[in-house]
C-alpha positions as a printed NumPy array, in Angstrom:
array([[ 15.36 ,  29.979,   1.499],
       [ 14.707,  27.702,  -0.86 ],
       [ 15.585,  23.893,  -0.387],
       [ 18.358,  23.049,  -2.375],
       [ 19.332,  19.267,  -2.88 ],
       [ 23.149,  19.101,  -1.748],
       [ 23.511,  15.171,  -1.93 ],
       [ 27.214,  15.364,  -3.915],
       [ 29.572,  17.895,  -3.1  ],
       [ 32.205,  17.615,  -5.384],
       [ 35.639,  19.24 ,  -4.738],
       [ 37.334,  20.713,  -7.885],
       [ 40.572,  21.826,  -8.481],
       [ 41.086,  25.546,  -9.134],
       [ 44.099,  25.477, -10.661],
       [ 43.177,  22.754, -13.396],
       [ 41.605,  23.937, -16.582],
       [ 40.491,  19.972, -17.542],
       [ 38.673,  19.28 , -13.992],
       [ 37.183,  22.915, -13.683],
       [ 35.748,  22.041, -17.708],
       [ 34.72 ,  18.335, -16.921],
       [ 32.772,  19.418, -13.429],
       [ 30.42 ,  21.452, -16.418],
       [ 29.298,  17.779, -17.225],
       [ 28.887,  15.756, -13.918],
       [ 25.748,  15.278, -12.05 ],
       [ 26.893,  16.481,  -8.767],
       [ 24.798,  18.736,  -6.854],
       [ 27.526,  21.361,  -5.887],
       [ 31.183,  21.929,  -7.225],
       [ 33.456,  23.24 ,  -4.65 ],
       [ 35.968,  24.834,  -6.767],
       [ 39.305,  24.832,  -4.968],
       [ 41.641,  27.545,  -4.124],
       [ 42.992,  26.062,  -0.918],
       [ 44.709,  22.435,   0.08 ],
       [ 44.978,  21.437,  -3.668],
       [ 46.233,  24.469,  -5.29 ],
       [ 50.093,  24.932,  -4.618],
       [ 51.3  ,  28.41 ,  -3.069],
       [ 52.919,  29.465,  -6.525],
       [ 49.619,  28.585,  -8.426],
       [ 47.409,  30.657,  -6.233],
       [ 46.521,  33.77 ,  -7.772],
       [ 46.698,  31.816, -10.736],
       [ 44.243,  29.346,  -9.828],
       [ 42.032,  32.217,  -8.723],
       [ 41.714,  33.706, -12.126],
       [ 40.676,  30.562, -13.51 ],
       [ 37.951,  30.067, -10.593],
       [ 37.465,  33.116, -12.011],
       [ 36.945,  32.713, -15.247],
       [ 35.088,  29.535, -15.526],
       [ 32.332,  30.633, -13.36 ],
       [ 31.789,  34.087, -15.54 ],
       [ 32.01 ,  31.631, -18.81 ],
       [ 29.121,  29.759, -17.136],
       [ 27.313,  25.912, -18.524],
       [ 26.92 ,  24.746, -14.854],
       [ 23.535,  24.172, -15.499],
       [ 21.559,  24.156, -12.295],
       [ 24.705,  23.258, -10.429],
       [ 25.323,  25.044,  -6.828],
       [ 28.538,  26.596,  -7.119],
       [ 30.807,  26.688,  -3.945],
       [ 34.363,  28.6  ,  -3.72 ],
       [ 36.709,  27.493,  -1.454],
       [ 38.788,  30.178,  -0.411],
       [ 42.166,  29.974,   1.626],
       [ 41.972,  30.851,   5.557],
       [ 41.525,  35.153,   5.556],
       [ 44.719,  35.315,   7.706],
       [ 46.768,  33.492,   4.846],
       [ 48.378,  36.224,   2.007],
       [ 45.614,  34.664,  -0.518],
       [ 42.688,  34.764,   1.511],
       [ 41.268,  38.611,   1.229],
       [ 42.065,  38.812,  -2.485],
       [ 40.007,  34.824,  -2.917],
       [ 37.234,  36.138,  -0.957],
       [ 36.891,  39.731,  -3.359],
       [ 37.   ,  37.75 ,  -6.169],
       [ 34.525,  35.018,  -5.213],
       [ 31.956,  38.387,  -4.345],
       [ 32.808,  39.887,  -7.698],
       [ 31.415,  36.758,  -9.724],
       [ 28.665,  36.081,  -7.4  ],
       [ 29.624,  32.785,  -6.166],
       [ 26.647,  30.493,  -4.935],
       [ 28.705,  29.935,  -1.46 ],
       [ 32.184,  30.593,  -0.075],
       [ 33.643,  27.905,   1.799],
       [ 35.277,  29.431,   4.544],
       [ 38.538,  26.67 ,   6.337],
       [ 39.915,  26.542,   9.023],
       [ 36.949,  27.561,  10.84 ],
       [ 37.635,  27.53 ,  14.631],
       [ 35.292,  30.426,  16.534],
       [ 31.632,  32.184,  15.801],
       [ 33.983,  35.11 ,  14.816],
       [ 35.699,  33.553,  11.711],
       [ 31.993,  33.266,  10.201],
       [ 31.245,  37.037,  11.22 ],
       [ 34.267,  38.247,   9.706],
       [ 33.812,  36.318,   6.507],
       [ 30.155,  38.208,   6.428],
       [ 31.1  ,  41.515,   7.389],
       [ 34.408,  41.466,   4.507],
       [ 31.587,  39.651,   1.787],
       [ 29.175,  42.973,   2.803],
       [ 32.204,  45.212,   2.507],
       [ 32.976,  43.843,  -1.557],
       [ 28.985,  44.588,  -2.359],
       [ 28.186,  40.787,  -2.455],
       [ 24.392,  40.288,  -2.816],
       [ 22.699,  38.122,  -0.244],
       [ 21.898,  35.076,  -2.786],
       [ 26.061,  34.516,  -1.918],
       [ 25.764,  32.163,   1.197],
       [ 28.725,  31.304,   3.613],
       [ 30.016,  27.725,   4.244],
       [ 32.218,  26.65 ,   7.196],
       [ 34.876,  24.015,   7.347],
       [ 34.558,  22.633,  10.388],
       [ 38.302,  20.323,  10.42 ],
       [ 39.699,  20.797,  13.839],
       [ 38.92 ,  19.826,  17.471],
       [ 38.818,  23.892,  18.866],
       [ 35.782,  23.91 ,  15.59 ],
       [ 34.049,  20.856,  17.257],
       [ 34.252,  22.255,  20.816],
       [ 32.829,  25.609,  19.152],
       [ 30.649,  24.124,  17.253],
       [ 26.951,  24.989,  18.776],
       [ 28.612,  28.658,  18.883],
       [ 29.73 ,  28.617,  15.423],
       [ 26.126,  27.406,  14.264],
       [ 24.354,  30.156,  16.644],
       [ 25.941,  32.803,  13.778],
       [ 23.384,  31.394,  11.517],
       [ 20.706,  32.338,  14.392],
       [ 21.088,  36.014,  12.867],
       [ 18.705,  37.496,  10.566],
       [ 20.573,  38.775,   8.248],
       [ 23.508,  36.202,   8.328],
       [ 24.653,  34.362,   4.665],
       [ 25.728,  31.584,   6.997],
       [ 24.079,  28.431,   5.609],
       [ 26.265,  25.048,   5.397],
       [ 28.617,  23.395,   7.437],
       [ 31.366,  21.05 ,   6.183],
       [ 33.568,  18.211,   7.744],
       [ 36.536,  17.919,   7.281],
       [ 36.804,  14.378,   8.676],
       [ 40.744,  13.418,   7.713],
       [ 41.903,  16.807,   8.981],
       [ 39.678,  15.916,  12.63 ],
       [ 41.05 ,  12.649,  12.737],
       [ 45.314,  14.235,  11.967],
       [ 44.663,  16.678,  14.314],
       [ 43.223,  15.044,  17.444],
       [ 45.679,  11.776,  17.153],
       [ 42.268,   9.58 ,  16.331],
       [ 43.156,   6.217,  14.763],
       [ 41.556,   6.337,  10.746],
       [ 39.432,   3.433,  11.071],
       [ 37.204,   1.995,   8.42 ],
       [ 34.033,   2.44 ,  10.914],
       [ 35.159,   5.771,  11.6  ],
       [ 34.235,   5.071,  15.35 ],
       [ 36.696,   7.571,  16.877],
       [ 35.33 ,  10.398,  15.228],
       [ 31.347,   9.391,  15.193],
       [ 31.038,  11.345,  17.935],
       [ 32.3  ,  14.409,  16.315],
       [ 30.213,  13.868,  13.568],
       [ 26.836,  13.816,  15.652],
       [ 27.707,  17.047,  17.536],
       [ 27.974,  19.006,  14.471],
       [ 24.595,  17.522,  12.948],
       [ 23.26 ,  18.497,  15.955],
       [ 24.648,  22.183,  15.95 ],
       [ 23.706,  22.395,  12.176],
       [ 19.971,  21.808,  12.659],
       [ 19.849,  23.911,  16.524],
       [ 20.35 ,  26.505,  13.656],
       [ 18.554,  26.003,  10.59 ],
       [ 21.897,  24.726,   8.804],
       [ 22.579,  22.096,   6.225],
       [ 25.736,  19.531,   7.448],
       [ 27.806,  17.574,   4.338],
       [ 30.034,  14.903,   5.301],
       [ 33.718,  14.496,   4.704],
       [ 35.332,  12.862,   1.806],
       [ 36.12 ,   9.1  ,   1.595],
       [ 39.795,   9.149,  -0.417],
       [ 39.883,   5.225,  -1.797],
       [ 37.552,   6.325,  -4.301],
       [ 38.418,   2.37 ,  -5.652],
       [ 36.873,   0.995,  -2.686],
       [ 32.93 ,   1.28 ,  -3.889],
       [ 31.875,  -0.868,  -1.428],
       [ 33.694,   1.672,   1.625],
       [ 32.193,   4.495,   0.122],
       [ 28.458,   3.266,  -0.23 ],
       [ 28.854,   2.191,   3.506],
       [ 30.136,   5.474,   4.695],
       [ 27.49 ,   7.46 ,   2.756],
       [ 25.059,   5.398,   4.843],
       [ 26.676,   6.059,   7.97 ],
       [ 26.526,   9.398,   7.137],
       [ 22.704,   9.816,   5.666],
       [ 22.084,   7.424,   9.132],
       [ 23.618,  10.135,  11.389],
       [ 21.765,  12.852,   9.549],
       [ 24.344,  14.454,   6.775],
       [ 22.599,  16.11 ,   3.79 ],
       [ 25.104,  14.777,   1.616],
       [ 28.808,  13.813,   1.104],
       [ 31.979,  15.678,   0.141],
       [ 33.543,  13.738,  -2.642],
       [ 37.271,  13.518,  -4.732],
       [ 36.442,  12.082,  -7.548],
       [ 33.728,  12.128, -10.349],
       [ 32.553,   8.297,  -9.803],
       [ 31.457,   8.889,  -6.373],
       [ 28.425,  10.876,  -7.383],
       [ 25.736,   8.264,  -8.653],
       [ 26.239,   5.892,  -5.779],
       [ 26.243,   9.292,  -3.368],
       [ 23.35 ,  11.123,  -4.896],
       [ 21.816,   7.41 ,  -4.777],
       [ 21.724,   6.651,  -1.276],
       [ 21.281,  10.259,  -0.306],
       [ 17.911,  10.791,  -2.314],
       [ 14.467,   9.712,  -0.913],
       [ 13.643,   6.358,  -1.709],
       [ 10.432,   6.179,  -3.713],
       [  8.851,   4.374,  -0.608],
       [  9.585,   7.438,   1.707],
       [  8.472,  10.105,  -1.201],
       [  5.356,   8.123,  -0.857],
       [  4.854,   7.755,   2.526],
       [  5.489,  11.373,   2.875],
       [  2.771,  12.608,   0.192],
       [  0.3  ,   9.827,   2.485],
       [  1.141,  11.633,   5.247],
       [  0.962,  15.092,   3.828],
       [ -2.077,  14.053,   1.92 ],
       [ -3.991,  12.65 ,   5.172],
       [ -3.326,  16.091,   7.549],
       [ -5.219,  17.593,   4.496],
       [ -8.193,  16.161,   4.918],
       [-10.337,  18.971,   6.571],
       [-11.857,  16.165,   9.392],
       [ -8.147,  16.372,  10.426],
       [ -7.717,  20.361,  10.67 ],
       [ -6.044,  21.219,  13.627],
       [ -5.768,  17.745,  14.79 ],
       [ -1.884,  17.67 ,  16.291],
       [ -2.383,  13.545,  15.89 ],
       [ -3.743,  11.582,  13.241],
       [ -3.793,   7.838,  12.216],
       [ -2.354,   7.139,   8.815],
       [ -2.435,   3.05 ,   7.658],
       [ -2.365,   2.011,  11.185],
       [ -0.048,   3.977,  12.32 ],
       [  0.159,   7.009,  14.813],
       [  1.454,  10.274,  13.   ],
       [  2.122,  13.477,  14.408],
       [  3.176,  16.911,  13.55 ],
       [  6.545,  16.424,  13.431],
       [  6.336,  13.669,  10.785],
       [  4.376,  15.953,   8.663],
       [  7.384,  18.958,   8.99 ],
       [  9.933,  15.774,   7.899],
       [  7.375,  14.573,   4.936],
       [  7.055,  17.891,   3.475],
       [ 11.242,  18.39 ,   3.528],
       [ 11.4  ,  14.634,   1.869],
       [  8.555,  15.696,  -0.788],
       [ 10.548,  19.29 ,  -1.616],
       [ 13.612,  17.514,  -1.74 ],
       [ 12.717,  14.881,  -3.804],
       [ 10.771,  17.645,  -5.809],
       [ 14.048,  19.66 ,  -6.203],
       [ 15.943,  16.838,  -7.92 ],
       [ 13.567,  15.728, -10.183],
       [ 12.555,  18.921, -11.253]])
């Protein structure tokens, strides 16, 4: 597949003609375009249409372009998920994720409507039976010929539904966090962080987008449009890492270090491994600038 940059994950309204317009014009990475938790019951098939609508009308640019469908077992969720195969979504965001077998449905239903393989699958993983599933929800991905390529936190939602106390560190849910990075990557998946909701509080958001990037998120969720700069920001390679990383791809190059699993590069021991990370920070870096 090829790497796409998912540092700002904005959520969109469905059901608002103004936000789903305005996202045309942002810098985020990915728009999740909302048919669940912000789109009231009555507006739902409403909402949908406009989803719809904007997405055949087009001008999102290079823009990945996530529906967020409500939960299959809900009276919306079948129709959401036809309609978001019909217009060739770049992802459906699947809630209320809890077991492996949520993801396989969502699959087998997307196969059912035609959808072409280019439409991925996203999981929201928001509550603690997700988080105790989680390596088993990842292992879907482990499949061939599974769309299943994202995982999402829904961080407010973990910390409602297991009693956790919402503190600014976010200590009571860290833990959480880590065990669905490291489910993500067991299975080739990308992991975006939950939203911060004081989108006023700049300095709160730039230190929870480090948390995250520190723990190993490939970007952030986000409410509002003046979260992206500082997001995409601290969640792009710095120019000293793109360098680094071309030193060290650069340096296994050289054909007197062919084969070698261990070479020195300005003083310092490099292996392997650092080359698989350099060449991810290079096409990364690559894919944002391009």
């Amino acid at each position: 597949m090829k790497i796409r940059p998912r540092r700002s994950v904005l959520y969109m309204p469905g059901a608002n003609d103004r936000a789903l317009e305005k996202a045309r014009s942002l810098s985020a990475d990915a728009l999740i375009l909302d048919l669940e938790d912000s789109v009231a019951p009555e507006a739902k098939s409403q909402a949908r249409d406009k989803v719809v609508q904007a997405i055949k009308s087009g001008g999102y640019g290079t823009r990945e372009l996530i529906i967020r469908v409500n939960a299959l077992d809900t009276p919306w969720g079948a129709d959401d998920l036809k309609a978001a195969a019909s217009v060739a979504a770049d992802a459906i965001l699947v809630p209320k994720v809890s077991r492996p077998g949520d993801m396989v449905s969502a699959d087998k239903l997307l196969k059912a409507q035609g959808a072409g393989a280019e439409t991925r699958l996203w999981a929201m993983m928001e509550t603690p039976l997700a988080i105790l599933n989680a390596r088993d929800i990842a292992s879907v991905a482990g499949d061939a010929s599974s769309r299943f390529s994202c995982l999402v936190l829904g961080t407010y939602d973990l910390i409602k539904e297991s009693r956790a106390r919402a503190l600014g560190d976010r200590f009571a849910i860290i833990p959480r966090l880590a065990m669905s990075v490291l489910a993500a990557r067991s299975f080739g998946l990308d992991v975006i962080d939950g939203v911060y909701n004081d989108f006023k509080d700049d300095a709160g958001f730039r230190a929870e987008c480090e948390q995250g990037r520190t723990l190993g998120m490939d970007g952030k969720t986000l409410i509002h449009p003046s979260q992206v700069e500082p997001c995409n920001q601290i969640f792009s390679p710095s120019d000293e890492e793109v360098q680094w990383s071309r030193k060290v791809i650069e340096t296994f190059a050289l054909p007197e270090h062919k084969g070698k699993g261990v070479i020195t590069v300005e003083g310092r021991m490099v292996e392997r491994l650092h080359l698989v990370m350099a060449e991810r920070v290079v096409a990364i870096w690559e894919a944002i600038t391009s």
